[in-house]
C-alpha positions as CSV (number, residue, x, y, z in Angstrom):
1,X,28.9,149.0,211.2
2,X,27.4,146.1,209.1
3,X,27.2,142.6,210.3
4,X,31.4,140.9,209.1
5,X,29.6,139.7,206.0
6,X,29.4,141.0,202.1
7,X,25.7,140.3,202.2
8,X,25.2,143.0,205.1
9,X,27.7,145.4,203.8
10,X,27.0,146.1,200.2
11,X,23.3,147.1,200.8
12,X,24.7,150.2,202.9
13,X,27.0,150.9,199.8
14,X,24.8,153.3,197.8
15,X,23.7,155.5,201.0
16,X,27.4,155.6,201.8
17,X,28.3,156.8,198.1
18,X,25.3,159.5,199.0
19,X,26.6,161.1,202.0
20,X,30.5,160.9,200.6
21,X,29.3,163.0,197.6
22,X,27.8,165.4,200.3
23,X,31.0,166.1,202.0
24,X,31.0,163.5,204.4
25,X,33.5,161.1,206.1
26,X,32.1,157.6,205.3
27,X,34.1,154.7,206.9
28,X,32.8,151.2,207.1
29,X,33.9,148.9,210.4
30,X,33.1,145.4,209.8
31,X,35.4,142.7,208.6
32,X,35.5,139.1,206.5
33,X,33.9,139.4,203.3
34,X,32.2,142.6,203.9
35,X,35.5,144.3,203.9
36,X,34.9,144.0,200.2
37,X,32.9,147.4,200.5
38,X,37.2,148.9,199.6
39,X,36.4,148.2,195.7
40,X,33.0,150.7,196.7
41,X,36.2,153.1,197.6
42,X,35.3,153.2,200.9
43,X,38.1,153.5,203.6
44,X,37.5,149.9,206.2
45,X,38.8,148.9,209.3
46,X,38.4,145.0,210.1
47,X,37.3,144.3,213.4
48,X,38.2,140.6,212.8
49,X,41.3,138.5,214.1
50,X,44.1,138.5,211.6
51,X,44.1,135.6,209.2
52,X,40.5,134.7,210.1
53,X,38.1,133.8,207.9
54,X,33.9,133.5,207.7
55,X,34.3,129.4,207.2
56,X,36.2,129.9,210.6
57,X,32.9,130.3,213.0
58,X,29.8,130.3,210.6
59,X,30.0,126.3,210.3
60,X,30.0,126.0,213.8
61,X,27.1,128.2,214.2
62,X,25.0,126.8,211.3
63,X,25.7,123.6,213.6
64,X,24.5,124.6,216.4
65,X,21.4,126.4,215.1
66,X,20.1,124.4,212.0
67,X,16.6,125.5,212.2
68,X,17.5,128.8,211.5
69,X,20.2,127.4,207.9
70,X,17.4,125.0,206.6
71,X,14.2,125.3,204.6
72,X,11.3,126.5,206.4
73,X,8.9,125.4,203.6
74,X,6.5,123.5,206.5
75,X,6.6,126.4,208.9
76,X,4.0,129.6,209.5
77,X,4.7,133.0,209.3
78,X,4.1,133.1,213.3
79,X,6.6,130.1,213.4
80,X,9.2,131.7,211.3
81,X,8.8,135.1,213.6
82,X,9.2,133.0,216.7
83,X,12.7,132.2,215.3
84,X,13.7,136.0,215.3
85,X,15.0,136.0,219.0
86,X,17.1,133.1,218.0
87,X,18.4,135.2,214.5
88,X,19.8,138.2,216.8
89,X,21.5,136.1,219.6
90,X,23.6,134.2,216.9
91,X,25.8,137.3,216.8
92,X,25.8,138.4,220.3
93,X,28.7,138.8,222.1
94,X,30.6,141.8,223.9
95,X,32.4,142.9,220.9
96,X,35.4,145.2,222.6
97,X,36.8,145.1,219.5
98,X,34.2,147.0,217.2
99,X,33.4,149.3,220.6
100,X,37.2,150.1,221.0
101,X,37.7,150.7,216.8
102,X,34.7,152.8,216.8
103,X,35.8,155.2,219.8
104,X,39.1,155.6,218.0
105,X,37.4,156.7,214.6
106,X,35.1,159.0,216.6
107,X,32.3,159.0,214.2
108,X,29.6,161.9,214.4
109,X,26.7,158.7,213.4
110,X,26.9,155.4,213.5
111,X,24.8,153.0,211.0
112,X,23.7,149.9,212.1
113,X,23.1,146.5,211.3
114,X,19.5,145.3,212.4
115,X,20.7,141.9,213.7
116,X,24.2,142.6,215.2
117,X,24.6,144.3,218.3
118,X,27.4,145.9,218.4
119,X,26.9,149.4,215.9
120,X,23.9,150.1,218.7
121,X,26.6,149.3,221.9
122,X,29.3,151.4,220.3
123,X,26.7,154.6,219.6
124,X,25.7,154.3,223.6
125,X,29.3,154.4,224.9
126,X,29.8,156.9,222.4
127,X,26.8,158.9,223.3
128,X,26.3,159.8,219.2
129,X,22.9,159.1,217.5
130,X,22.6,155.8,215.5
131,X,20.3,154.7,212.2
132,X,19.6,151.6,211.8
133,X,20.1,150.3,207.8
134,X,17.6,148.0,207.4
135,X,18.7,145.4,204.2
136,X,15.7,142.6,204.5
137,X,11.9,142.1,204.4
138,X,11.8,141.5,208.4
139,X,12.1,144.3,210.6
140,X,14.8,143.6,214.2
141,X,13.8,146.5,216.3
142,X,16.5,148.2,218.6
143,X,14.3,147.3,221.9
144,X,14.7,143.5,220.7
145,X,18.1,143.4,219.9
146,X,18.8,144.5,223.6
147,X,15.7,142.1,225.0
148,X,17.6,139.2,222.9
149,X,20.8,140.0,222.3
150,X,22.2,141.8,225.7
151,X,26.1,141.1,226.2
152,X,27.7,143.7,224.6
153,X,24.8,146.4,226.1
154,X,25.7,144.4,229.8
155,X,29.5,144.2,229.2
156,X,29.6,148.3,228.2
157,X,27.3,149.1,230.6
158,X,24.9,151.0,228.1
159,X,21.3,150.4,227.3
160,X,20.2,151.8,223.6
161,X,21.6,155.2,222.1
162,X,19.6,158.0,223.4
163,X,18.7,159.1,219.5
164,X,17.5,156.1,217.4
165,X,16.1,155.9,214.0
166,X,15.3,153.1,211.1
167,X,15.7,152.9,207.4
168,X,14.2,150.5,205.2
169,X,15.8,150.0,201.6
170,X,13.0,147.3,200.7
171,X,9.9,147.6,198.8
172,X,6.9,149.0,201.0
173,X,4.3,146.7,200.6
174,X,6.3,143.8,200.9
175,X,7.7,144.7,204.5
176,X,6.7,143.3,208.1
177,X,4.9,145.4,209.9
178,X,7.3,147.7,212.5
179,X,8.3,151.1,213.0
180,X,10.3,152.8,210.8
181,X,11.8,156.5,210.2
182,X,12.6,156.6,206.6
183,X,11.8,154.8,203.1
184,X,14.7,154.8,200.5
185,X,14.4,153.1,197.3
186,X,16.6,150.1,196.5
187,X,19.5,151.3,194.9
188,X,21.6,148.4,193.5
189,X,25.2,147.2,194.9
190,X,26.4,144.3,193.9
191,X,30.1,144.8,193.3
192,X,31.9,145.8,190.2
193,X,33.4,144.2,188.0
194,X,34.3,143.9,183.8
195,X,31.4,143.2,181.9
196,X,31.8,140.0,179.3
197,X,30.9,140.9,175.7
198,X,28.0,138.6,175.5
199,X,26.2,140.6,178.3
200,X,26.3,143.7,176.2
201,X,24.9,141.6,173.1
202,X,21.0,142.2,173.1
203,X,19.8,138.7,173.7
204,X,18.5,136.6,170.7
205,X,15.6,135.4,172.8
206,X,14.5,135.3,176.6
207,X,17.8,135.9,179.2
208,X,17.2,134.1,182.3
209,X,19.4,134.4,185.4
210,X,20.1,132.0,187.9
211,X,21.2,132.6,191.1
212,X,21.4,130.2,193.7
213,X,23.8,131.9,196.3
214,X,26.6,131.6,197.6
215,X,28.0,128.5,199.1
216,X,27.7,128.2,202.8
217,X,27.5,125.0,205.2
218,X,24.0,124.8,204.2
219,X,24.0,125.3,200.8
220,X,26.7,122.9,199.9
221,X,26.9,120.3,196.7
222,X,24.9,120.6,193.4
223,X,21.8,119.2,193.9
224,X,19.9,122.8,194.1
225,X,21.6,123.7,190.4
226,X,21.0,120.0,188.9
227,X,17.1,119.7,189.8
228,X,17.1,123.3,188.1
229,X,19.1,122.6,185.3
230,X,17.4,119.5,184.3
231,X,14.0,121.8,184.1
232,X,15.4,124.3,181.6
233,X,17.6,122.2,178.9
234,X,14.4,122.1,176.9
235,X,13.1,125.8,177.4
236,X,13.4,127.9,174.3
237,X,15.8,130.4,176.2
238,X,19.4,131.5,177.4
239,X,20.5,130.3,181.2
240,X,22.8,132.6,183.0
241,X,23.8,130.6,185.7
242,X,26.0,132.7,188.1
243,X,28.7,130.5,189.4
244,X,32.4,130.1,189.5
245,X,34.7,128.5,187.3
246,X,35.4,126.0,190.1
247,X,31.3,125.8,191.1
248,X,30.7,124.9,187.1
249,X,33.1,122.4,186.5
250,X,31.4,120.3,189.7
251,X,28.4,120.6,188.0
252,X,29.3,118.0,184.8
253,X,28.3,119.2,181.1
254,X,26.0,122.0,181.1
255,X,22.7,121.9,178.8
256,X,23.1,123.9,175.7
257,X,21.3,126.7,176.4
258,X,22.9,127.1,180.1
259,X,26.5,129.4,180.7
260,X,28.2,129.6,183.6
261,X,29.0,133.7,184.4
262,X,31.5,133.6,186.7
263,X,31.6,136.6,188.8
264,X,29.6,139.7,187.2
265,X,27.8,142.4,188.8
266,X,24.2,140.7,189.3
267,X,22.3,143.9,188.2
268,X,24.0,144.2,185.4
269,X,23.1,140.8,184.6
270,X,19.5,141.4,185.8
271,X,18.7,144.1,184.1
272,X,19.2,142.1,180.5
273,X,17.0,139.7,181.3
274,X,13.1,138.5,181.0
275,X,13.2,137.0,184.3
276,X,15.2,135.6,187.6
277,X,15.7,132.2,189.4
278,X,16.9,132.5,192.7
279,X,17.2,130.9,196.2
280,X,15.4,134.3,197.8
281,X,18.0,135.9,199.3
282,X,17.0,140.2,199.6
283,X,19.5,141.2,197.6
284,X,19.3,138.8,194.6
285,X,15.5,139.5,195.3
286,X,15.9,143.1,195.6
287,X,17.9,144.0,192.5
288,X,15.2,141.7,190.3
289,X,12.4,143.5,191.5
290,X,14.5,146.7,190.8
291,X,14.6,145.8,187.1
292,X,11.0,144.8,187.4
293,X,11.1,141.2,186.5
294,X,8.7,138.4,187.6
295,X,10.4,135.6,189.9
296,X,10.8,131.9,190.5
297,X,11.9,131.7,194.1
298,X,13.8,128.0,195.4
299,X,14.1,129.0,199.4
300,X,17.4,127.4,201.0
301,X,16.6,128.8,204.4
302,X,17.7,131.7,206.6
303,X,15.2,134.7,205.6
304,X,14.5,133.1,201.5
305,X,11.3,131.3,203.2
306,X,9.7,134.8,204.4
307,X,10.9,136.5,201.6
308,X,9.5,134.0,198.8
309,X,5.8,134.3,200.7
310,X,6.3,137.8,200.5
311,X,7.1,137.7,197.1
312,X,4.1,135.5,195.8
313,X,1.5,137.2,197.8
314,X,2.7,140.7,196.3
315,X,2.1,138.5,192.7
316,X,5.3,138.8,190.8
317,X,7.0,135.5,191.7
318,X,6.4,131.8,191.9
319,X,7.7,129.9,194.7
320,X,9.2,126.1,194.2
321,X,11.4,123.6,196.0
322,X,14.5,121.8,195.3
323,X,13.7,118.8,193.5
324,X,10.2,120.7,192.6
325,X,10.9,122.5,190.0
326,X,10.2,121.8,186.1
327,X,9.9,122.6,182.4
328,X,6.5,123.8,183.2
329,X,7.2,125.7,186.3
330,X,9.5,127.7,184.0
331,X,7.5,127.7,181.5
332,X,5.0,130.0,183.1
333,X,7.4,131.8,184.4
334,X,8.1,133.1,181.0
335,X,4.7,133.8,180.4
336,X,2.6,134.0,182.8
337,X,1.8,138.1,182.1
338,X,0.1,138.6,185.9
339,X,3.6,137.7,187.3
340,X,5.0,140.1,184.5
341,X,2.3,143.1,185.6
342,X,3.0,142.6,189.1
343,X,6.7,142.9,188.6
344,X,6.0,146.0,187.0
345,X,3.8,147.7,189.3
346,X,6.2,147.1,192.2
347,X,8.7,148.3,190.2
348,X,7.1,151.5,189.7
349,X,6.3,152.1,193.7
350,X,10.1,151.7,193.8
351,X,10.8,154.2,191.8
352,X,8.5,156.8,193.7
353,X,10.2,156.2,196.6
354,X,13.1,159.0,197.5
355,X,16.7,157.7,196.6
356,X,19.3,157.9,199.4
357,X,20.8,161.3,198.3
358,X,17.1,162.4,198.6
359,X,17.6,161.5,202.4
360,X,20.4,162.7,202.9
361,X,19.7,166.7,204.5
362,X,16.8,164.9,206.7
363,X,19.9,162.5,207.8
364,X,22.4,165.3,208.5
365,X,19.7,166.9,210.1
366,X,18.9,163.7,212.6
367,X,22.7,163.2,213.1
368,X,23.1,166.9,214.4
């Protein structure tokens, strides 16, 4: 029961895929963008009003809550935390919808998503156990959703699901301190799609992706592509820039060495590449560190400030601003070989770490 949105539902995708090829019954229950999980060949039903749409509500709430949709460049970790209680009650709310579609698909285990309440409230009126799929650096216990977040818990009557547990699918050392049940490694999901004949071309020289995300009321206009594009027309090396047709064309003549994607499955992209620019999203962030590849990180809010401190204390990523960013930054990007090395050794504590269809008896076994 991810969180309606394509960035909370696709990181559940390869554990899904895990437990269908055990012989289990895998439905997803969210809605908007994350119903896109039905290309993963997943059965979903959409908990959403018909003919609604994420622009419907997420402008007003990036409105009311800017400090949570803007960089947090000038703020602490401790300051960043402290906006965690804020985070979870964006997406409170009694949600008799997802309660009363849950009862009817009387599920044997519900997953849920850290941040949104309502996978926990539906697996306490339904008395089944619950596992929390955790798809970020920061870790939302159970106890804190229901301190912060407590209308659909007080509407249903329920306090937490009497059998609890936590996955993380991010790298180890990078995560907050919490509790947690199980480590999985960071299988990619990104969506499918055709692959374009250049991608399966071995570059002539160094492939860099960009990826800036995906536009939302606080990631609007071109600025964060332009200051970055202005700081690689000169670098000897190819530019993936993944953005629409429609995104591109607002972005005037690209440099010579820069193509616009269009939609392609970002791992694939990723894993042809010498290195990644990104706005820090965790699972941009997640899939480059999966093909072990060193990092510049441009933050645009949300979690991308946490995660890009993260990322350069670990070593494999350097962290800029909009506006910040030039030849030179890049430049070392490309060459710096202790971002390179540190790529590589979180890489390989990835790989050591049990893929989800390694988990899958200990989960059968929880869920029983």
């Amino acid at each position: 029961m991810p969180l309606p949105a394509i960035g909370h539902a696709f990181p559940m995708v390869p554990l899904a895929w895990a437990l269908r090829n055990a012989g289990h019954e895998v439905t997803f229950l969210t809605g908007f963008d994350g119903a896109d999980v039905r290309n993963a060949g997943f059965p979903v039903v959409d908990a959403m009003p018909a003919g609604a749409t994420k622009n419907d509500g997420f402008p007003r709430i990036a409105g009311e809550n800017p400090a949570l949709f803007r960089s947090m460049a000038h703020l602490s970790d401790e300051e960043i935390r402290a906006l965690k209680p804020a985070v979870v009650k964006l997406w409170d709310g009694e949600h008799d919808t997802f309660v009363a579609q849950a009862g009817r698909l009387q599920p044997d285990l519900i997953f849920f998503d850290p941040v949104f309440n309502a996978g926990l409230a539906a697996a306490a009126v339904l008395d089944v156990p619950a596992i929390g799929h955790n798809y970020m650096l920061k870790r939302y216990a159970p106890e804190f959703v229901r301190e912060h977040a407590p209308r659909a818990f007080e509407h249903h009557g329920v306090d937490l699901p009497k059998k609890l547990a936590l996955l993380d699918i991010g790298p180890p050392p990078l995560m907050e301190a919490g509790p947690v049940t199980w480590h999985a490694r960071y299988v990619p999901y990104n969506g499918g799609g055709v692959l374009p004949d250049w991608l399966l071309d071995p570059p002539s020289r160094p492939r860099v992706a960009i990826s800036l995300g995906t536009p939302l009321p606080h990631r609007t206009g071109t600025e964060r592509f332009t200051h970055v594009l202005d700081a690689v027309r000169d670098i000897d090396a190819d530019f993936a820039l993944t953005v629409s047709e429609s995104t591109a064309a607002t972005l005037g003549p690209l440099p010579d060495n820069v193509r616009a994607t269009g939609w392609v499955p970002l791992y694939e992209l990723v894993r042809t590449c010498t290195a990644v620019i990104h706005h820090g999203g965790s699972g941009t962030m997640f899939s480059a560190n999966a093909a072990g590849l060193p990092q510049l990180i441009i933050p645009q809010g949300a979690d991308n400030d946490f995660n890009a401190r993260a990322a350069e204390r670990y070593g494999f990523a350097l962290v800029g601003s909009v506006g910040g960013v030039d030849a030179g930054t890049v430049e070392r990007l490309l060459t710096d070989d202790g971002l390179r090395t540190a790529a590589e050794r979180l890489h390989a504590e990835m790989q050591a770490l049990p893929t989800p269809a390694d988990l899958v008896p200990a989960i059968t076994e929880f869920a029983s």
